[in-house]
Backbone as a ProteinNet text record, in pm:
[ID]
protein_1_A
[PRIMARY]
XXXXXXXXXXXXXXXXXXXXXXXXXXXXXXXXXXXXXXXXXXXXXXXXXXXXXXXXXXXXXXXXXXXXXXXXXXXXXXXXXXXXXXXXXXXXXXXXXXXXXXXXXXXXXXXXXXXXXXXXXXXXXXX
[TERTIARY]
-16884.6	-16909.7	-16975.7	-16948.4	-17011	-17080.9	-17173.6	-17248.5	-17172	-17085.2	-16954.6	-16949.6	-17020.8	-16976.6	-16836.5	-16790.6	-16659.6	-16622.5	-16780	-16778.1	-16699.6	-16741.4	-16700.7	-16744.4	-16796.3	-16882.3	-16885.9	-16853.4	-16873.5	-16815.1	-16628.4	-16596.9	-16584.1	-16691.8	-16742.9	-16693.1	-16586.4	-16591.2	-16681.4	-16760.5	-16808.6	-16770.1	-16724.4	-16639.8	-16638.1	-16591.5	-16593	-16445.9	-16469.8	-16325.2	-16342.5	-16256.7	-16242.1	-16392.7	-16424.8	-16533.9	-16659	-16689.8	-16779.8	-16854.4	-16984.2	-16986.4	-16956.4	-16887.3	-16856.9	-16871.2	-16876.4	-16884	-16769	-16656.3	-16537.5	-16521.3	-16476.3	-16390.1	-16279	-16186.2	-16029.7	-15973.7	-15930	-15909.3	-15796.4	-15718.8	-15597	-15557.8	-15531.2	-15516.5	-15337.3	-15301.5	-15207.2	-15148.7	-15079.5	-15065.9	-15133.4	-15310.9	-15379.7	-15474.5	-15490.2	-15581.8	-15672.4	-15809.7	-15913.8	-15973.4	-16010.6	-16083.5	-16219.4	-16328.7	-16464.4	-16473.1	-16520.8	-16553.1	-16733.9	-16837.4	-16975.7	-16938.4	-17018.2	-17062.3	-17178	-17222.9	-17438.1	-17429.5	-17412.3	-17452.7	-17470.8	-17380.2	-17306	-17365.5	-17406.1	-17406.4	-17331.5	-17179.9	-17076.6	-17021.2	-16980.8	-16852.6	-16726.7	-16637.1	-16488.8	-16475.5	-16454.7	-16337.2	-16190.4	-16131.8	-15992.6	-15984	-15837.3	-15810.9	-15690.3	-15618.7	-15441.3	-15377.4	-15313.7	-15191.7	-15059.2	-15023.6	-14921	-14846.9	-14725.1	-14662.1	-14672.5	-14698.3	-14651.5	-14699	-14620.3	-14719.4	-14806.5	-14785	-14843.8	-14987.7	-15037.4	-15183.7	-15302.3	-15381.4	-15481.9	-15563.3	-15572.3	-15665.6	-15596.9	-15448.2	-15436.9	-15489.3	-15444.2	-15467.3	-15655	-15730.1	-15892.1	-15944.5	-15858.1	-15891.3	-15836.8	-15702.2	-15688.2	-15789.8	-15836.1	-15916.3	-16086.5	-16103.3	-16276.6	-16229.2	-16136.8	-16114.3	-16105.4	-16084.6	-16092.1	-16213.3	-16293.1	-16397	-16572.1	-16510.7	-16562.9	-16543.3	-16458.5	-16375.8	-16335.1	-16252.1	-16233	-16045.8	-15985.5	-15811.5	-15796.6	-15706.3	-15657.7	-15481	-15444.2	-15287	-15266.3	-15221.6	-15206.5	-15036.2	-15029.3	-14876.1	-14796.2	-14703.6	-14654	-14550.9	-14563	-14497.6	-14347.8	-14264.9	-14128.1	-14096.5	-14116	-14089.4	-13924.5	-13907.1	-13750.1	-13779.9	-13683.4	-13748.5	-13725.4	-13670.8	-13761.1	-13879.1	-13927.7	-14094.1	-14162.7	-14140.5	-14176.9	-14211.7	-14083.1	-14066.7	-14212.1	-14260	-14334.1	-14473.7	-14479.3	-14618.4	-14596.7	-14471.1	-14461.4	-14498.7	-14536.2	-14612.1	-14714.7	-14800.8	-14920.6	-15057.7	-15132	-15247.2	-15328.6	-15435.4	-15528	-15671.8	-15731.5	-15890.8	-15992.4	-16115	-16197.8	-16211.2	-16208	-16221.9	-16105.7	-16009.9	-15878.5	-15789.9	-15796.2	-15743.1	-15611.8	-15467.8	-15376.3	-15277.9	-15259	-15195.2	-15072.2	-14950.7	-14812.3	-14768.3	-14704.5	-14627.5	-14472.2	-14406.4	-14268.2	-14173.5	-14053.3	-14001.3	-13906.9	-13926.5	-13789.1	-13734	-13642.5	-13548.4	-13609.6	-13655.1	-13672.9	-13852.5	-13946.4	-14078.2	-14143.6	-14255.2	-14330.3	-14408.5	-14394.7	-14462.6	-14573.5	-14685.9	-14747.9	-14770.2	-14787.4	-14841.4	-14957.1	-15073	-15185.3	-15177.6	-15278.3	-15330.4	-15218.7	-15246.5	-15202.5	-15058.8	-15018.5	-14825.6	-14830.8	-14897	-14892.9	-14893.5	-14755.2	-14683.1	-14708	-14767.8	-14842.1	-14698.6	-14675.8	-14631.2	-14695.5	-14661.8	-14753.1	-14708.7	-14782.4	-14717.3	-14785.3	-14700.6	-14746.9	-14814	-14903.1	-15013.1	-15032.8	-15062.7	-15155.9	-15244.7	-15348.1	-15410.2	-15390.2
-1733.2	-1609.5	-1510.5	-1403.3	-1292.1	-1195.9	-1229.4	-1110.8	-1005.7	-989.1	-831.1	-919.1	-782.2	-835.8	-796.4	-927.3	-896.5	-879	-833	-817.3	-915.3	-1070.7	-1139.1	-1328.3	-1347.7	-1516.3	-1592.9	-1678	-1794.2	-1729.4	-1702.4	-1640.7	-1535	-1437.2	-1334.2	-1205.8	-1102.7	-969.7	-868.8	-790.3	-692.4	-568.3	-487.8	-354.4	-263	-192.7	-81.7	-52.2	-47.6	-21.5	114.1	227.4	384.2	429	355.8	496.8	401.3	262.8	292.1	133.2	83.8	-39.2	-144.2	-237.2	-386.5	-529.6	-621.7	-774	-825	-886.3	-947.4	-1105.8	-1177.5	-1280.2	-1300.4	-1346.4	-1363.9	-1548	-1573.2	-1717.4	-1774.1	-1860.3	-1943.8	-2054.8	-2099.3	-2230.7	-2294.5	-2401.1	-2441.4	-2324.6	-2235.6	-2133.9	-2029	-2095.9	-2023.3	-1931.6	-1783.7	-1692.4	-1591.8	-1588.2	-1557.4	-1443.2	-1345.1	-1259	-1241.8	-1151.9	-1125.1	-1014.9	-860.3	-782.4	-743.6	-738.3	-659.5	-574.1	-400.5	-329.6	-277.9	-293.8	-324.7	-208.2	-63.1	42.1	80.3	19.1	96.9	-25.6	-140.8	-268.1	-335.5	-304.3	-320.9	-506.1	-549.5	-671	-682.4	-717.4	-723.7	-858.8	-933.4	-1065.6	-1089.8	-1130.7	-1143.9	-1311.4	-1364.8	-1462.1	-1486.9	-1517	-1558.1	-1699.6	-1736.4	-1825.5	-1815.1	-1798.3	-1711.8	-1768.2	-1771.6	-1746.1	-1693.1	-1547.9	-1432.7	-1355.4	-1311.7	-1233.1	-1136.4	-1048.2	-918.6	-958.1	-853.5	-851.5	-824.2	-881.2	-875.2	-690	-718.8	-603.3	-472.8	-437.5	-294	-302	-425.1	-406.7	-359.4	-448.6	-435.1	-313.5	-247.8	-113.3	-4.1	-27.7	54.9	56.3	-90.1	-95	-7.1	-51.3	-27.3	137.8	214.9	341.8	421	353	419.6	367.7	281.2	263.8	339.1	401.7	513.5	602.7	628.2	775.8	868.6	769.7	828.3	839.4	882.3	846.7	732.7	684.6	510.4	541.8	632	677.4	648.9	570.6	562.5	578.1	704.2	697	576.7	533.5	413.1	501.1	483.9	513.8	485.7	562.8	483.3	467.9	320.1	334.1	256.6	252.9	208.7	71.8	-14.5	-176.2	-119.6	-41.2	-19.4	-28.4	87	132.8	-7.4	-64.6	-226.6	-359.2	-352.6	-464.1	-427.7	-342.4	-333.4	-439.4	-438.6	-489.5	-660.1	-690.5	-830.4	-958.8	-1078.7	-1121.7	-1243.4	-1257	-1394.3	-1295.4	-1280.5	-1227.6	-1342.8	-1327	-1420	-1416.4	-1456.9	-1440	-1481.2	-1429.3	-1488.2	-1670.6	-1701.1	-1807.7	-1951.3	-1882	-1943	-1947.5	-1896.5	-1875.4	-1786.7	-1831.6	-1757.3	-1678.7	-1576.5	-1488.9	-1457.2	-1469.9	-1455.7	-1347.5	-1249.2	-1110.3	-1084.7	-1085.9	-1101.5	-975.7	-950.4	-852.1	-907.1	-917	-976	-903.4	-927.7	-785.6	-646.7	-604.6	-467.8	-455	-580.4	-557.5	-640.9	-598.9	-666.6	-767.4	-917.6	-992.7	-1082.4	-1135.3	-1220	-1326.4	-1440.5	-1583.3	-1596.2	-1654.2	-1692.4	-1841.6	-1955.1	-2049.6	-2136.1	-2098.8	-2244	-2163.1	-2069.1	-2015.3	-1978	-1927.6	-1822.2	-1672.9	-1647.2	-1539.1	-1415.6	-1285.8	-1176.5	-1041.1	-964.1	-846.4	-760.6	-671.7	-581.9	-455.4	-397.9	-237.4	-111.3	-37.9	95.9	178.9	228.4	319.3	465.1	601.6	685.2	702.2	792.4	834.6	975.1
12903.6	12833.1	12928.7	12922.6	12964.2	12946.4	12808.6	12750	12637.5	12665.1	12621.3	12492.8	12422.3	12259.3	12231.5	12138.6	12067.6	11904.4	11848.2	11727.7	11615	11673.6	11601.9	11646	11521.8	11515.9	11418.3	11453.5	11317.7	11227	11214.9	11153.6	11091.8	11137.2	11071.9	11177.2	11135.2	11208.3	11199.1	11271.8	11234.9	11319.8	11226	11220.7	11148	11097.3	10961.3	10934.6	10757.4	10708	10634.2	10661	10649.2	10668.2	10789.2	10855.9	10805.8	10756.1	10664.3	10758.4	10780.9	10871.1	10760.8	10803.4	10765.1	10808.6	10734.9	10767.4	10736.5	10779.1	10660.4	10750.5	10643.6	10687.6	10623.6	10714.5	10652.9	10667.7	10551.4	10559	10529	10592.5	10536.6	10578.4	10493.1	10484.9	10383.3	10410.1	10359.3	10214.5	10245.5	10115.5	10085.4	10119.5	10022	10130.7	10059.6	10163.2	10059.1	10127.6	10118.9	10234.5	10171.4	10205.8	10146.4	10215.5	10216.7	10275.2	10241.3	10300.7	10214	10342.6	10244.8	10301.9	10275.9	10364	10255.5	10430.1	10359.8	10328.9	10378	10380.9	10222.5	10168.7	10050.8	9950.4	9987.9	9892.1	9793.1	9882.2	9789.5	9868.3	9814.4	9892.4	9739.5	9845.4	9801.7	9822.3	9759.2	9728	9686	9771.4	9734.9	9745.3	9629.7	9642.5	9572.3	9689.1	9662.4	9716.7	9601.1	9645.9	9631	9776.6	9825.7	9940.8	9989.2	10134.6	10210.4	10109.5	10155.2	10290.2	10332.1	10504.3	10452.7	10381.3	10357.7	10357.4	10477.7	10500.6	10401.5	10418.8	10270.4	10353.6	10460.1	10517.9	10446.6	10447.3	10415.2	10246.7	10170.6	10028.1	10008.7	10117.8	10093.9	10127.2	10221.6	10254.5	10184	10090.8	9945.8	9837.2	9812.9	9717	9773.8	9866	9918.6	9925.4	9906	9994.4	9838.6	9759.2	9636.3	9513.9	9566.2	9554.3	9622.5	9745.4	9830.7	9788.8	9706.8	9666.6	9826.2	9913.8	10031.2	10029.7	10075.1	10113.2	10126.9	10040.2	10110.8	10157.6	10084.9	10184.5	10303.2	10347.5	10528.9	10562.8	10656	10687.8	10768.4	10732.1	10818.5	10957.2	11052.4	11186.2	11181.2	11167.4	11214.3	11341.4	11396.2	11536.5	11580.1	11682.2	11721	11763.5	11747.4	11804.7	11944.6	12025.4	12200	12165.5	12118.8	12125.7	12061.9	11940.4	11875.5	12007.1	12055.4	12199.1	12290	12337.9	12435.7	12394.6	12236.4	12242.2	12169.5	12193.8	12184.1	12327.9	12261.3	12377.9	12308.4	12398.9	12375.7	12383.3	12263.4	12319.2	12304.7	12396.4	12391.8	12395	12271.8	12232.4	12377.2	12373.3	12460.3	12438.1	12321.2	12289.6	12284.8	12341.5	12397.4	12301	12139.8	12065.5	12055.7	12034.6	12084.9	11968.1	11974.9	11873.9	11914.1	11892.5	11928.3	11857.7	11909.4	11875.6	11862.3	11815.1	11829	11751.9	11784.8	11711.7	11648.1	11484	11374.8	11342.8	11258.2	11176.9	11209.1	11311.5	11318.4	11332.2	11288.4	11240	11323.4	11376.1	11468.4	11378.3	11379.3	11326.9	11406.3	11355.6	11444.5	11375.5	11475.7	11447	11471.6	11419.5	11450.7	11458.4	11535.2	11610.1	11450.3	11361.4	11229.1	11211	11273	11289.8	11149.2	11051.9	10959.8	10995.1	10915.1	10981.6	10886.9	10974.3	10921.6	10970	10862.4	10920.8	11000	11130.4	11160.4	11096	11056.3	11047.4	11104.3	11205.9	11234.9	11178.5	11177.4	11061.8	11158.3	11100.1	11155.2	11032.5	11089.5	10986.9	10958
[MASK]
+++++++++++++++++++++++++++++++++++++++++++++++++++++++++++++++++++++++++++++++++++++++++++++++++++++++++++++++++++++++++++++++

């Protein structure tokens, strides 16, 4: 290790969702996935809990809900990009912690694998 925080321990990210500071953890297991977001500021936390296949990311749904619970925009435009522009960011990324995340381009959509190969859509966003 080298000192350089990576805003993230013992499961726990710390970051902010629409502007606002946060704690979350994200969980899955055989089917089933679990989310946790607090943010102290506000003294709010979000719980989610699904049993599901499904890829669709719990983060954009927690950041609709917390964003209209802020009374802030949760609209986020999706990017139409070309699978050229998609391809560039496929690949192996790899955590400080040797943990490996795989990137790939399917039918047109950048998907990733995480360490247990549960498969997440990515999707292009601006704000």
């Amino acid at each position: 290790m080298n000192g350089r925080s990576i805003g993230y321990g013992y499961g726990w990210e710390i970051g902010n969702i629409k502007g606002t500071p946060s704690v979350k953890h994200v969980g899955v297991i055989n089917g089933f996935y679990t989310y946790v977001a607090y943010l102290p500021d506000e003294q709010i936390t979000l719980s989610i809990f699904r049993n599901s296949d499904s890829p669709t990311d719990l983060d954009i749904l927690a950041s609709k809900m917390l964003a209209v619970v802020l009374e802030k925009p949760y609209m986020t435009k999706e990017l139409m990009m070309t699978a050229a522009q998609l391809t560039i960011y496929q690949g192996v990324y790899t955590l400080d912690n040797g943990e490996e995340y795989r990137i790939r381009l399917e039918d047109g959509y950048l998907v990733y694998y995480n360490a247990g190969r549960t498969k997440t859509r990515l999707v292009p966003t601006a704000n």
